[in-house]
MIBAKE-815750 format. One record per residue (C-alpha): x, y, z; residue number from 1. Coordinates in nm, 4 decimals, decimal comma. Layout:
<atoms>
{atom {X; Y; Z}; NUM}
...
</atoms>
This chain:
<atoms>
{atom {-3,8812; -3,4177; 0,0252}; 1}
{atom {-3,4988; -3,5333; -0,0193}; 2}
{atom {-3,3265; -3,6870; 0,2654}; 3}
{atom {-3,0436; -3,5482; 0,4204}; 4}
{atom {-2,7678; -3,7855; 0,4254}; 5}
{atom {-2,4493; -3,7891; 0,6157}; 6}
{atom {-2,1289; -3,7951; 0,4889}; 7}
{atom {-1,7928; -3,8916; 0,6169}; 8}
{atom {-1,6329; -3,5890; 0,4431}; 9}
{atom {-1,6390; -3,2133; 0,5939}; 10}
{atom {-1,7347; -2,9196; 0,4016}; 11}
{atom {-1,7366; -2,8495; 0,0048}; 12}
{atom {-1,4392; -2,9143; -0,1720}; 13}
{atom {-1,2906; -2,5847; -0,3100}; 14}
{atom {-1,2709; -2,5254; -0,7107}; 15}
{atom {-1,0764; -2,2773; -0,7150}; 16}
{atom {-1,0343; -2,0815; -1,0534}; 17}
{atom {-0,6957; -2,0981; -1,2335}; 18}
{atom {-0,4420; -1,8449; -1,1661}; 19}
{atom {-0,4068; -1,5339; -1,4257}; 20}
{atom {-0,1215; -1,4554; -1,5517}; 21}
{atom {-0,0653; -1,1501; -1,3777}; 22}
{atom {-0,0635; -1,3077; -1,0314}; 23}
{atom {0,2095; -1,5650; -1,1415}; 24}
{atom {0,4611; -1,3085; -1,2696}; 25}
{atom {0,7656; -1,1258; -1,0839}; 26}
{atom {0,6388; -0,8187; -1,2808}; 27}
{atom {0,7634; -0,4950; -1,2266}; 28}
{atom {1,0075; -0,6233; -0,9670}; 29}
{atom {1,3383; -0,6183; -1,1372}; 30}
{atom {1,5270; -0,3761; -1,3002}; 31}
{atom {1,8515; -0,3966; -1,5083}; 32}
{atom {2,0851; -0,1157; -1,4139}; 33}
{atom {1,9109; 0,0371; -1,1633}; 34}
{atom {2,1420; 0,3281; -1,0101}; 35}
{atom {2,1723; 0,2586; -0,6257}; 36}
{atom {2,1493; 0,6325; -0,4706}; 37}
{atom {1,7849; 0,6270; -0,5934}; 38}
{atom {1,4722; 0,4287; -0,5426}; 39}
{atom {1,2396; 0,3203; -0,7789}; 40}
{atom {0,8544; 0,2332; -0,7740}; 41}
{atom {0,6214; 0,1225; -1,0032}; 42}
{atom {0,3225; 0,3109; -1,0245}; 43}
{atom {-0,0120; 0,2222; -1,2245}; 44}
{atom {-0,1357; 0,3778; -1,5374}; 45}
{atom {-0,4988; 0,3494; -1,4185}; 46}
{atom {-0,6755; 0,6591; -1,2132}; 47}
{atom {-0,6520; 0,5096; -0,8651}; 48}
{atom {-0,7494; 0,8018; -0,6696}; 49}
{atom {-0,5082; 0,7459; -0,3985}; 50}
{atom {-0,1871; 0,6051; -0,5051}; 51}
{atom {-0,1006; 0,7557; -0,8609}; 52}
{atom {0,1231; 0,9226; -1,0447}; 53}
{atom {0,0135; 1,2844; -0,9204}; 54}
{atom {0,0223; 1,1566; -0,5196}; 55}
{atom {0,4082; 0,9865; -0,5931}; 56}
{atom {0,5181; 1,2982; -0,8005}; 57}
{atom {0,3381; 1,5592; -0,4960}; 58}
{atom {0,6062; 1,3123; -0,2955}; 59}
{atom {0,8799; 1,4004; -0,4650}; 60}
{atom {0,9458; 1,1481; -0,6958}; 61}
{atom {0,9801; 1,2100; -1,1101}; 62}
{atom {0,8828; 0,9275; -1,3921}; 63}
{atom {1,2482; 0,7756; -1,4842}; 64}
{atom {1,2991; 0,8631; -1,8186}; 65}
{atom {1,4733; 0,6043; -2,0390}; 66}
{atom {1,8882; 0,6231; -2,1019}; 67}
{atom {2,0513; 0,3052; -2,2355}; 68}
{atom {2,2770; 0,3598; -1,9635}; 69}
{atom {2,0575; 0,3662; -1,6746}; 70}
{atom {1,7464; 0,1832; -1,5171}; 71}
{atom {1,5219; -0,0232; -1,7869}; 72}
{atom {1,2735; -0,3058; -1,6927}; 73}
{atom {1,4323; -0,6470; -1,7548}; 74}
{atom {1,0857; -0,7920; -1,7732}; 75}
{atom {0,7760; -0,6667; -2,0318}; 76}
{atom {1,0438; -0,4902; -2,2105}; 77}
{atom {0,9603; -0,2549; -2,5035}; 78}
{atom {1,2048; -0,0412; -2,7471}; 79}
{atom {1,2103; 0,2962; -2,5859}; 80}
{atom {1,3868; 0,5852; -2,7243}; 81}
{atom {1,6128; 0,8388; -2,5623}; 82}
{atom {1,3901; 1,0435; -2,2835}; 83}
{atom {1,0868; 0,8528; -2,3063}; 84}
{atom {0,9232; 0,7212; -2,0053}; 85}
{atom {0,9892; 0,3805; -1,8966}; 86}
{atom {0,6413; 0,2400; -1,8945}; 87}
{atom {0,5920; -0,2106; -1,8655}; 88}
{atom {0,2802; -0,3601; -1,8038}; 89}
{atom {0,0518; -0,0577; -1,7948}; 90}
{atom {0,2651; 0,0610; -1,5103}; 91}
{atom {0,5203; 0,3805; -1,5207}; 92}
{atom {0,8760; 0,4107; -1,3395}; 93}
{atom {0,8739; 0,6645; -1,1405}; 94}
{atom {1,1949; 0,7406; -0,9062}; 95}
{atom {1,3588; 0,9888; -0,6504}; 96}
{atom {1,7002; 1,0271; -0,4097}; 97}
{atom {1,7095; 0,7554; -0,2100}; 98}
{atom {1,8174; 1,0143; 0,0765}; 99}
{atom {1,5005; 1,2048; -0,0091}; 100}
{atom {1,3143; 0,8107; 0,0199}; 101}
{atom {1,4714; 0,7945; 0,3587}; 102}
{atom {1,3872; 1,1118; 0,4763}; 103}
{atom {0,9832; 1,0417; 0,3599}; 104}
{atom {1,0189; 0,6936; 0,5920}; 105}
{atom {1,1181; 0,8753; 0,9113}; 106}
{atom {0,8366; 1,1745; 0,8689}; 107}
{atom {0,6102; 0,8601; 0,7568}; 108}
{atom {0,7529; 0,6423; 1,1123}; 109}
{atom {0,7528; 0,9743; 1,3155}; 110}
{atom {0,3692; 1,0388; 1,2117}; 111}
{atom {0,2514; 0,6606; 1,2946}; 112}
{atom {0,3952; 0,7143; 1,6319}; 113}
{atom {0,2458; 1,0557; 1,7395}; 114}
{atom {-0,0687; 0,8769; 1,6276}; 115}
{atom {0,0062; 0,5760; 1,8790}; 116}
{atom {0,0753; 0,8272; 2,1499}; 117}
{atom {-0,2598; 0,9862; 2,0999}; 118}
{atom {-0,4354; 0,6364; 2,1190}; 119}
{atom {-0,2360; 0,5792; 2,4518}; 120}
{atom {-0,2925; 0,8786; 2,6712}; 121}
{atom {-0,6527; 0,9222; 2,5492}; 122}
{atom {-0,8177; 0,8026; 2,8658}; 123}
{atom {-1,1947; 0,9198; 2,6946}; 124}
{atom {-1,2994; 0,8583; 2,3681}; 125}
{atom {-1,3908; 1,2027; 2,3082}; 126}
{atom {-1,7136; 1,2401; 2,0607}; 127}
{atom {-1,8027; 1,5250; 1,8326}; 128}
{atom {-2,0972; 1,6860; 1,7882}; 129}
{atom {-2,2533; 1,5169; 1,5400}; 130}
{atom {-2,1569; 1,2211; 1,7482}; 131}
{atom {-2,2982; 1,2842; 2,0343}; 132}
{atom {-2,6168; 1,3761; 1,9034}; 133}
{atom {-2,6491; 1,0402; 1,6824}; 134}
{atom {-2,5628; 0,8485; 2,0087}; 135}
{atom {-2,7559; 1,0545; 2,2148}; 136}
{atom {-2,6049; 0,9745; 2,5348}; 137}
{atom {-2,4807; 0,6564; 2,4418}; 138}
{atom {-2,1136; 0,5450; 2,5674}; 139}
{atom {-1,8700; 0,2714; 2,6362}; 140}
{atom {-1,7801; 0,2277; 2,9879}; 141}
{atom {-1,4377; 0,1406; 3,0622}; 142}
{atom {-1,3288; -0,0903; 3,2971}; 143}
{atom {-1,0470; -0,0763; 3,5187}; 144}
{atom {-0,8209; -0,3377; 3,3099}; 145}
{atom {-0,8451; -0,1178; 3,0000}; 146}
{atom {-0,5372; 0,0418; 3,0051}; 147}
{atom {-0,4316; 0,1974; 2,7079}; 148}
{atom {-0,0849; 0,3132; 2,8198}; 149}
{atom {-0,0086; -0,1291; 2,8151}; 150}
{atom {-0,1740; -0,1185; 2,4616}; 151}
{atom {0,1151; -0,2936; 2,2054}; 152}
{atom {0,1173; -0,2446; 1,8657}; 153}
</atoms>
């Protein structure tokens, strides 16, 4: 059996992998003649379920179609013709108002802070049905210092 023997050193030194390209890139960040009333987002290619081209378009926005005149990606740059999307890096440019981008932060702002409220006043968790059959009786007891009204977030 091998003995264990001490060491002045703490813990296993960390080999960490090299960085990939991708992570060491400003991609998708800059763009050359990007018109200021309207704000631009990159959105990826691949079918994320949750953030793609259908959920930013059911948001209002549209995918920026190229004009020499107007917004084109100063990095990962590709010969586009008149009307094409601008597509770099497997991502597309999609874009809207930026009144209309405004307006989609205060409903966004308005929404996190009803939910706040509603964490706040609830003084009882209150369980479904399914819950309270799968915890069968089972609660938290609050004490008196749990105030959620003093909760910050």
């Amino acid at each position: 059996m091998a003995e264990a023997t001490e060491s002045k050193q703490r813990g296993v030194k960390r080999e960490d992998p090299p960085p990939r390209p991708v992570e060491q890139t400003a991609n998708r960040g800059f763009l050359e003649g990007a018109d200021p009333t309207k704000h631009y987002v990159w959105v990826s290619e691949v079918n994320d379920p949750t953030i793609n081209v259908g959920f930013y378009k059911s948001q209002g926005y549209k995918v920026a179609q190229y004009d020499p005149s107007e917004a084109r990606p100063s990095l990962g740059y590709q010969e586009f013709q008149q009307g094409d999307p601008i597509k770099s890096m497997g991502m597309v440019l999609m874009e809207c108002p930026l009144e209309h981008k405004l307006d989609l932060d205060r409903k966004g702002q308005a929404r996190a802070n009803e939910i706040e409220e509603t964490i706040r006043n609830r003084d009882v968790d209150p369980l479904s049905p399914e819950e309270r059959r799968v915890f069968r009786g089972i609660t938290s007891v609050r004490t008196e210092q749990d105030n959620r009204k003093r909760w910050q977030f």
